[in-house]
Every structure is written in structure tokens, then in C-alpha cells.
N, C-alpha and C positions, 0 to 999 in steps of 0.2 A: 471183523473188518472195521476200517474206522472208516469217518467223513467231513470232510472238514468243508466249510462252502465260504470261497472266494468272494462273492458275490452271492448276498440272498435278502431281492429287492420285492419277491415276490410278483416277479416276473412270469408271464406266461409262458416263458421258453427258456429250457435248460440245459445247461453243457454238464453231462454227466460223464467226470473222466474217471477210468480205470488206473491206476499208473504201477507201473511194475515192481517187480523185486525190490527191496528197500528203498522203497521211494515216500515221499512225504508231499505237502503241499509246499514245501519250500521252492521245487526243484520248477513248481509252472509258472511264476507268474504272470507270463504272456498273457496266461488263457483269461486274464481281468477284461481282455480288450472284448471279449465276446460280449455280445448282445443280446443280454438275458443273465439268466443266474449259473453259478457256475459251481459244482462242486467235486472234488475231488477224494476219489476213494483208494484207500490201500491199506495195505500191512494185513494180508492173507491168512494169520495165524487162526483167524475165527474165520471159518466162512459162512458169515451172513448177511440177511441183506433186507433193511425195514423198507420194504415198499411203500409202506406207507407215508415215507418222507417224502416222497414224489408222484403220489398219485394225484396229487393238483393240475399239474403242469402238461397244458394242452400239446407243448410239442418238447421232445426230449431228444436230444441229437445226444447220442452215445459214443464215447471212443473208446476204443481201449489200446495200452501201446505196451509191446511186452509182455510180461507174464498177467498184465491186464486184460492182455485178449483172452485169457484163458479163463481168467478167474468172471471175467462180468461172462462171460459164455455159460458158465459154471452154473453163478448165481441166477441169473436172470432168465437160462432157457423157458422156468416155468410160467414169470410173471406176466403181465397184463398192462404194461404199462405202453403208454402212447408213444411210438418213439419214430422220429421224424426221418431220421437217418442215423444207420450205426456203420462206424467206420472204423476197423481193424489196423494197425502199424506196427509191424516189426513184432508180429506174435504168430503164434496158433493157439488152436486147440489142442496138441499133444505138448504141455510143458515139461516132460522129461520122454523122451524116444531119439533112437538113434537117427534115425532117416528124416523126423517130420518136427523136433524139438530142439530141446536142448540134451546132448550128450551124458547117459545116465555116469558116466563115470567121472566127469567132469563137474556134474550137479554132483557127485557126491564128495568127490575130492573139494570142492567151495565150501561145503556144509563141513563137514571135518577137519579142515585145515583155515576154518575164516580170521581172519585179524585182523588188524586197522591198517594194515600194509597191505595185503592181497586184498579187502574191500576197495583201497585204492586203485590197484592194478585194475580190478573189475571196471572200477568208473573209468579210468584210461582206454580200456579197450569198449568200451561203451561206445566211449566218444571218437577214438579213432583219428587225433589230431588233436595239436597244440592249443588252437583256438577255441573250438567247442570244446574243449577239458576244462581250459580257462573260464568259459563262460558258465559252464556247468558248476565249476568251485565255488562261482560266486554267488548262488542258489542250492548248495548241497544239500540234503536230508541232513536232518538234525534227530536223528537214532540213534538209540544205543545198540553197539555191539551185539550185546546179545539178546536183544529186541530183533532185528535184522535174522540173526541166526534161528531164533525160534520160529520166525515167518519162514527161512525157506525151508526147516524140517518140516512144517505143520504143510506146505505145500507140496512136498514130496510124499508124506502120508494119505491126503486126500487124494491127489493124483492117481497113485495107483494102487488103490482102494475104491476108484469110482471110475463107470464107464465115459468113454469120451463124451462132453456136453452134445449137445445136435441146438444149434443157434447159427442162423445166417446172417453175413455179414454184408451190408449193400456195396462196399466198397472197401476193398485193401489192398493197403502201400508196405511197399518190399523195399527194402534199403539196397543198394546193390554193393554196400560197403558194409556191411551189418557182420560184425565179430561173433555176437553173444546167440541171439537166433538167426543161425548163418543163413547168406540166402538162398543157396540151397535148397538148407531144408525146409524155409518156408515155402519154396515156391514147391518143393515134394509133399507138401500138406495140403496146398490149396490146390494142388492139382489141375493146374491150367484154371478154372473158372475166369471167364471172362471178366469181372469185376476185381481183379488184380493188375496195379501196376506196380512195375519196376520204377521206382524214384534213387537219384543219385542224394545216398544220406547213407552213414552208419545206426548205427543203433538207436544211440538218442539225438534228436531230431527238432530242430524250432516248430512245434508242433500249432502255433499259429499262423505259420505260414502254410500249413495244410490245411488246416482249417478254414482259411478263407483261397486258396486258392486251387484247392482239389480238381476244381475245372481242367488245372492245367494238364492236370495228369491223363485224361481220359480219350 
């Protein structure tokens, strides 16, 4: 896993984002506005994870969006870090299942048939509308092909090669436009728990507007 940090003022409080399937630091940089340091983690092909980079940091507000909800679930059920509030969007725990994921035939036909044309399509149905594509263009991942490709094989290996993580999430948001982890099947994973809401968003999502306004949602 890599880490890139936005912001690192050595600040007592930190935005530790997860961000999905070929994603980069390119694709947030909202998340500058936050208040405190900010770093951003992805590209799954190694799953690990130096605690030690964060064990300063008195409060750690956690997000994960997408196959980020799965992977910081992953890494971090065992750690020990102080974390103020962790909040889930547009993911679960189960990142390939029929009922509660992503569609194992669908994850595998992406992995098998990927190119810089259907990675396209991907991001189009991500976003789900002309405008958030457009905006999302203008912040792409800057990956290579088959950089992208080795991450989601190396995620479908570990996945189901390893039992589902057990990590609670204080708060999660369900897109009720959501293409990629449909919502559905999220809401078939989180199985009603109270700390779920339904927010009108697809997939990917101005994810500081959540951030500072989650109030609204509950």
C-alpha cells in the first residue's frame, strides 16, 4: 500500500483516507480543507500497513470510500491506534460477493478484459452523470494500466484467501445512485445497523461535503 500525505503539519489530528480501486492522491484534493493532516492511502497490491506513521496523532478520524472500506477494515482490525471517528461510504466488507459486494463475475470480467477504454467506462459509471465525470477528469489517477490491473488481481487474491475483516464502523453512507457497489448490496451487508444512511450520491462522491456535514445525514 502506498501513502501519500496532503497535508503533514504535524498536527494533532488526522484525516486518514482509504481511497478505492485505482485511485491516487490526485482524485481528493478537497480533503486539503480539513483541519489537521491529511493523508491518503491506496493501490492494495501490498496489503500493509506502518502503524507506526500514525501512532503520534491524538485523534485520527478514518474514512474509507469504496474498496477502501474493505481494505483499511483489513488492515487495521488489529491495530491500536486512537481513532476519533471512522466513517464508511459506498463500500463494505465483502469486496467481491454476489449479495453483499461487488459481482464476482463482473470483478473478474474488469480484471481480464481491463484497458484504457473500459477503465474509462469504469470511471463514467463511478460517477453516474456528465458533471461529476467532468469534475472527476479534472483530478484523474495518474496510474499506470497495469499498475491499476495488478492492484485489483492482488485484491481479489487476498479477499478470498482471507476471512471477512470484523472492524466497526461509527457511521455509514450509501449512495442511492451507487453503480459499482450497488446499493443494494450495501445496504445487504450492513444489514439495517442503525448507523447507516442513505445519501442521494453515486459512487464517487464530494467527499468533503461529508466530511464536514455528516450531521446532516443522521
Amino acid at each position: 500500500m502506498k501513502y501519500y500525505f496532503l497535508k503533514h503539519n504535524n498536527e494533532s489530528h488526522l484525516l486518514l483516507f482509504f481511497a478505492g480501486w485505482g485511485m491516487d492522491y490526485h482524485v481528493f484534493p478537497e480533503l486539503e480543507e480539513f483541519n489537521g493532516d491529511v493523508c491518503i492511502c491506496y493501490d492494495y497490491a501490498e496489503m500493509n500497513f506502518d502503524e507506526g506513521l500514525f501512532i503520534g496523532y491524538n485523534y485520527i478520524k478514518l474514512v474509507g470510500w469504496s474498496m477502501g472500506v474493505w481494505a483499511a477494515s483489513f488492515l487495521l482490525q488489529h491495530k491500536k491506534l486512537k481513532f476519533e471517528k471512522k466513517i464508511a461510504i459506498n463500500g463494505t466488507l465483502y469486496p467481491i460477493d454476489c449479495n453483499k459486494g461487488l459481482v464476482p463475475e463482473i470483478y473478474d470480467a474488469t480484471l481480464h478484459f481491463l484497458t484504457e477504454k473500459s477503465l474509462l467506462k469504469f470511471y463514467r459509471r463511478m460517477c453516474n452523470g456528465k458533471d461529476l465525470f467532468t469534475l472527476f477528469m479534472e483530478h484523474k489517477p495518474q496510474r499506470k494500466l497495469d499498475n491499476v490491473k495488478r492492484e485489483l488481481m492482488m485484491i481479489r487474491k487476498t479477499a478470498l484467501s482471507s476471512p471477512t475483516p470484523v472492524f466497526n464502523w461509527d457511521e455509514i453512507f450509501i449512495g442511492d445512485e451507487d453503480l459499482i457497489f450497488t446499493t443494494t448490496n450495501q445496504k445487504n451487508a450492513w444489514n439495517g445497523q442503525t448507523c447507516c444512511h442513505i445519501i442521494p450520491a453515486s459512487h464517487y462522491i464530494n467527499f468533503n461535503f461529508i466530511l464536514r456535514d455528516e450531521e446532516e445525514y443522521k
